[in-house]
TIVO-2410 file (N, C-alpha, C; in nm, 3 decimals):
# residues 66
REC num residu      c1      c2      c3 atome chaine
REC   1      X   8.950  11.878   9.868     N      A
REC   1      X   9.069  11.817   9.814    CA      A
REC   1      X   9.134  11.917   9.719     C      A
REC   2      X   9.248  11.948   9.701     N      A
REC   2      X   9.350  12.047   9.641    CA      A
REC   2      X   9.387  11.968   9.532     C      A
REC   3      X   9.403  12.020   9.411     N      A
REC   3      X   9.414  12.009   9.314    CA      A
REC   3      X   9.337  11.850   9.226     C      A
REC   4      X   9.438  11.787   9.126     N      A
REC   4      X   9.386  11.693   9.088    CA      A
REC   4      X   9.458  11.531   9.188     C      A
REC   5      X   9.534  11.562   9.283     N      A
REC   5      X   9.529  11.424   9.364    CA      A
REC   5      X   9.450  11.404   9.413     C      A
REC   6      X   9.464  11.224   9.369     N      A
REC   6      X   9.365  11.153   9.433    CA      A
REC   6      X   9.393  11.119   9.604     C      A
REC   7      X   9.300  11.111   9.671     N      A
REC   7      X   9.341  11.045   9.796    CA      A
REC   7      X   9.364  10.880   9.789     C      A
REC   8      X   9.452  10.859   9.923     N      A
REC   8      X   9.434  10.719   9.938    CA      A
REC   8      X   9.387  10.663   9.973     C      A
REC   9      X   9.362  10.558  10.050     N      A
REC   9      X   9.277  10.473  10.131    CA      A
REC   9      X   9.335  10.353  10.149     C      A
REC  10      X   9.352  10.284  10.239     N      A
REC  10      X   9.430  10.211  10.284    CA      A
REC  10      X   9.319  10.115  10.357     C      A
REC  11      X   9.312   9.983  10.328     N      A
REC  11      X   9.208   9.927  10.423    CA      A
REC  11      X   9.287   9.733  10.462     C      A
REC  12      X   9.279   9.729  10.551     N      A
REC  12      X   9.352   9.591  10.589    CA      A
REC  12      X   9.218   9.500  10.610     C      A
REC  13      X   9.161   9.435  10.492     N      A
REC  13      X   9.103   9.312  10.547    CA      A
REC  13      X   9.099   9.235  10.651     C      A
REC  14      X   9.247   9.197  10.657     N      A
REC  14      X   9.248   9.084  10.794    CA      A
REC  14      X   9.195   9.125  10.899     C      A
REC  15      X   9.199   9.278  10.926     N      A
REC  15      X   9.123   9.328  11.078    CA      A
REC  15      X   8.965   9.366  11.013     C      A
REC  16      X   8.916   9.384  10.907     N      A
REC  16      X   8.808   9.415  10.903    CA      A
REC  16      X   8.711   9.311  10.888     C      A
REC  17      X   8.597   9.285  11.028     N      A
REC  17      X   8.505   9.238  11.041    CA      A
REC  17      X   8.376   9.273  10.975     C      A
REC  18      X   8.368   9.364  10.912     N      A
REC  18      X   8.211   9.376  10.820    CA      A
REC  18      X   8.122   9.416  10.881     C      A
REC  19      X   8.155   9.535  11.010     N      A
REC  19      X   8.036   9.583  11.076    CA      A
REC  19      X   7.976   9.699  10.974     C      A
REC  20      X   8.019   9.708  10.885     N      A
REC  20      X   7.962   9.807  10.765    CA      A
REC  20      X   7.921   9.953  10.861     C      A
REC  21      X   8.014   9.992  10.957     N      A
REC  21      X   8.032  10.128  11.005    CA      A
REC  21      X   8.073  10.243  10.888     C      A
REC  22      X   8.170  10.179  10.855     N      A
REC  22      X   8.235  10.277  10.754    CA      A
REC  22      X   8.135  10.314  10.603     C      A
REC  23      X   8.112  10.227  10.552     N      A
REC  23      X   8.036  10.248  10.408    CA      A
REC  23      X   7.904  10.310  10.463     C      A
REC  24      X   7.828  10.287  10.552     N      A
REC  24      X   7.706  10.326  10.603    CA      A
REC  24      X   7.732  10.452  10.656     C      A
REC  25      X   7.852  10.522  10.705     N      A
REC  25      X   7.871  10.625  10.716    CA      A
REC  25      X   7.890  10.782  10.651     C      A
REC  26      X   7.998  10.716  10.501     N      A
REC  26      X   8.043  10.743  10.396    CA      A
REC  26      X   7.957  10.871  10.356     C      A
REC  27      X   7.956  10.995  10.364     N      A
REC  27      X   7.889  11.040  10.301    CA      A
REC  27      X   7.853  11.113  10.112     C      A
REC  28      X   8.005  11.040  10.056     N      A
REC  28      X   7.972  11.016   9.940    CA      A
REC  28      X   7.930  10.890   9.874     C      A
REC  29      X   7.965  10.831   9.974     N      A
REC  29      X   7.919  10.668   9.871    CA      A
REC  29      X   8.076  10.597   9.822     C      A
REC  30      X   8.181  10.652   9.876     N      A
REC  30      X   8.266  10.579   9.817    CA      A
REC  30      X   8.339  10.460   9.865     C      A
REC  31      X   8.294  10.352   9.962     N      A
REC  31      X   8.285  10.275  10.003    CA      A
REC  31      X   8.195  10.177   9.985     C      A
REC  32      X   8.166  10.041   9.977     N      A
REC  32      X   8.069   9.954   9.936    CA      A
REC  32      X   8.097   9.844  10.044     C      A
REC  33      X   7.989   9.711  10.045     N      A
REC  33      X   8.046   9.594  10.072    CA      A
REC  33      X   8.083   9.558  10.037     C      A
REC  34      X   8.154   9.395  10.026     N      A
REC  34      X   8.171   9.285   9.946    CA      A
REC  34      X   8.046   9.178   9.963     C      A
REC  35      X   8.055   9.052   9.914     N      A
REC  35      X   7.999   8.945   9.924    CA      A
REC  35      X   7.978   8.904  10.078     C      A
REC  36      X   8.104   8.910  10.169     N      A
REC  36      X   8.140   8.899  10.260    CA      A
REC  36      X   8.057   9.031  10.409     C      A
REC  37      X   8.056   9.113  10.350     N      A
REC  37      X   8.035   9.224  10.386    CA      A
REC  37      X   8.119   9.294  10.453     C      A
REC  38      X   8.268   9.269  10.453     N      A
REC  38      X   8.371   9.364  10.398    CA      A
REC  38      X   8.434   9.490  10.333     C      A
REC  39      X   8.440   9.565  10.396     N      A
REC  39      X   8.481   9.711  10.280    CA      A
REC  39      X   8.527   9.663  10.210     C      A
REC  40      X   8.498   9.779  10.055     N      A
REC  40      X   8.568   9.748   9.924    CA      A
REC  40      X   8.551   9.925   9.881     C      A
REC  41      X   8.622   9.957   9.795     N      A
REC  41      X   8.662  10.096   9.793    CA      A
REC  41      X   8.548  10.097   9.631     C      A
REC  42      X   8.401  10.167   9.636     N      A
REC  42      X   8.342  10.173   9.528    CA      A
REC  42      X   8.372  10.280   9.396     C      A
REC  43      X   8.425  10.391   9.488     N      A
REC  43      X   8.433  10.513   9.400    CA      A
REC  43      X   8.525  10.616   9.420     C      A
REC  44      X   8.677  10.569   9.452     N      A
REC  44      X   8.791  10.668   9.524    CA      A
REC  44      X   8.764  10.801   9.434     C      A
REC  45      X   8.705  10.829   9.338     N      A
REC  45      X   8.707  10.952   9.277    CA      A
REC  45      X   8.594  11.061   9.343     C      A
REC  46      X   8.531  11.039   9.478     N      A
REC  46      X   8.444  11.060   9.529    CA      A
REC  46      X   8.490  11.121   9.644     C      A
REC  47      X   8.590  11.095   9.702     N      A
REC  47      X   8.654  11.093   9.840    CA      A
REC  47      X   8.708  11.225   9.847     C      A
REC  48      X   8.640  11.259   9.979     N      A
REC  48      X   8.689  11.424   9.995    CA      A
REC  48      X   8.741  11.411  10.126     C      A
REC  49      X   8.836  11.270  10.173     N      A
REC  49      X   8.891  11.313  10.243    CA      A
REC  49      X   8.892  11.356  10.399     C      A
REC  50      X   8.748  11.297  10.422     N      A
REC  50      X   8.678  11.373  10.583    CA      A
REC  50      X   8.695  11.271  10.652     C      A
REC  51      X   8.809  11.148  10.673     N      A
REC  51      X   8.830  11.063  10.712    CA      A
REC  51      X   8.740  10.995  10.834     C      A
REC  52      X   8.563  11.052  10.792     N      A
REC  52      X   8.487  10.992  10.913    CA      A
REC  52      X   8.498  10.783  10.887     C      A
REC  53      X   8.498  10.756  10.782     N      A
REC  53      X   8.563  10.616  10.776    CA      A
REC  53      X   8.673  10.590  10.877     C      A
REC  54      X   8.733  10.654  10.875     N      A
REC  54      X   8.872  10.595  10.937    CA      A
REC  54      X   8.857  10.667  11.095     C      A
REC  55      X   8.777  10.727  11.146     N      A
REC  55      X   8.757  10.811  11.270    CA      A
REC  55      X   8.682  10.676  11.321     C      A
REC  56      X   8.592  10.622  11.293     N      A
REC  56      X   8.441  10.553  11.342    CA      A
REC  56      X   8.478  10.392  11.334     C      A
REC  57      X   8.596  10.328  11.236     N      A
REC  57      X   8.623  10.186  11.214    CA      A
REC  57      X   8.679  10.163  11.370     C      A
REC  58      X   8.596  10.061  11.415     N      A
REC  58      X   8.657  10.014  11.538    CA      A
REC  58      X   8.782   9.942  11.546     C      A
REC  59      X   8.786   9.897  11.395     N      A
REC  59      X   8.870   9.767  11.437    CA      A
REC  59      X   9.050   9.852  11.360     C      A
REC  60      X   9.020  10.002  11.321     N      A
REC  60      X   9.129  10.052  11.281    CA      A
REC  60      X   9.191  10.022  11.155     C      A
REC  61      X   9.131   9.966  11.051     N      A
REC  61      X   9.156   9.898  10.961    CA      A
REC  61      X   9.145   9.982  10.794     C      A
REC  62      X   9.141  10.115  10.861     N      A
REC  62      X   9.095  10.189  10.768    CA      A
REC  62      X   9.223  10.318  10.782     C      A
REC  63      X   9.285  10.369  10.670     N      A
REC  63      X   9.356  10.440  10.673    CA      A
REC  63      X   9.353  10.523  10.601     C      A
REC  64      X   9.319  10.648  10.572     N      A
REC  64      X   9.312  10.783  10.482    CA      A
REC  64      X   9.455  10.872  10.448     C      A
REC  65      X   9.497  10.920  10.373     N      A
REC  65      X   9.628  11.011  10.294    CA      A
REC  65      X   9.735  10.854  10.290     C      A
REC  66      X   9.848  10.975  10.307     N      A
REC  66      X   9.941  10.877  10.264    CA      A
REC  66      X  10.091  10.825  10.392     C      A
***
């Protein structure tokens, strides 16, 4: 990641089913569940950006930059 921006992340609930692809993938950890088992964004200060989240979400619900 280039300089001090942060990335984004973009995630649409309504399509995300909670196959916990994405957070289980994550290789910093900056993704979590919910209660639900739902993505929830744990640690955007973590994110470098290798959009394997958003490569691997089946349901497309995951969106990286801007």
């Amino acid at each position: 990641m280039k300089g001090d921006v942060k990335p984004i992340i973009a995630i649409n609930l309504e399509w995300c089913k909670g196959c916990g692809i994405c957070y289980n993938l994550c290789p910093k950890e900056v993704l979590d569940k919910d209660e639900w088992g739902k993505v929830v964004i744990k640690d955007l200060d973590s994110c470098t950006q290798c959009r394997i989240c958003e490569d691997h979400c089946p349901d497309y619900c995951i969106r990286i930059g801007g």
